[in-house]
N, C-alpha and C positions, 0 to 999 in steps of 0.2 A: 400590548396594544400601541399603535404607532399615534404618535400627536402632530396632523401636520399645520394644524394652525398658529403654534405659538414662534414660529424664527419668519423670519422677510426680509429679502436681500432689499436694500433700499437706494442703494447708490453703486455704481462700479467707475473707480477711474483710472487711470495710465497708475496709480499706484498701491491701489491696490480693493478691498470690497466691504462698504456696510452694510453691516447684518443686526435689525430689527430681534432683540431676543430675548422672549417677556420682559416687553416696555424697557430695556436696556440695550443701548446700543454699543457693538463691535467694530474694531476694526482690522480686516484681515489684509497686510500688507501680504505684498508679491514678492518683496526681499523675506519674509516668515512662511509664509505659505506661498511655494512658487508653481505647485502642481493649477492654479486657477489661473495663471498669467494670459494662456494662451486657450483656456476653453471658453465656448460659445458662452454668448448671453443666458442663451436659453438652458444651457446646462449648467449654469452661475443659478440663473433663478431657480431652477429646480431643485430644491435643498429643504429636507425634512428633518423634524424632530422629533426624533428616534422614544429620548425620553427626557429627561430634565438637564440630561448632562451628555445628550451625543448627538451628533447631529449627523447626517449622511448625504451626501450628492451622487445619487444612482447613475446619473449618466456619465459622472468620473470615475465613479468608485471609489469614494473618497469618504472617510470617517471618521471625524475629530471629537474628540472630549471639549467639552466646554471649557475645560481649565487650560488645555495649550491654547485657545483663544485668547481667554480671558491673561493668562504670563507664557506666550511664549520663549522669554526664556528660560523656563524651566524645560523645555523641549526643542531642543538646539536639533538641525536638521543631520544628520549623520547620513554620507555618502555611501553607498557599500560598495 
C-alpha cells in the first residue's frame, strides 16, 4: 500500500531540496543528488512515499532509500 501523505518537499534552492519526512526534515544537495538540479518544480513536488524507507519521484523516475538521504556518504555517485 503506497503512503502519500508522510514526505513534502518544503523548500528548493539554487542548492539544492527540503524534504518534510515524518516531522524530520532533509536536505537533498544537487552536489549528492544531481538527477533534481534541472527537473521542474512540479516534478520536485511530486514525490511519494513508497514506505517508511523509499521514496519515489514518478515524473523522474527516481527512487532513493531513506538512508542515502539521511548519509550520503555512504552512497558515493559512481559514473558508469
Amino acid at each position: 500500500m503506497m503512503i502519500t501523505s508522510e514526505v513534502e518537499v518544503t523548500q528548493i534552492s539554487k542548492h539544492g531540496i527540503w524534504l518534510l519526512l515524518e516531522d524530520k526534515e532533509h536536505f537533498l544537495s544537487f552536489d549528492n543528488f544531481p538527477w533534481f538540479k534541472e527537473a521542474s518544480v512540479s516534478a520536485i513536488h511530486n514525490v511519494q512515499l513508497l514506505n517508511e524507507h523509499h521514496l519515489y519521484w514518478p515524473d523522474l523516475d527516481i527512487d532513493l532509500d531513506v538512508e542515502s538521504i539521511e548519509h550520503p556518504e555512504r552512497f558515493p555517485l559512481v559514473a558508469a
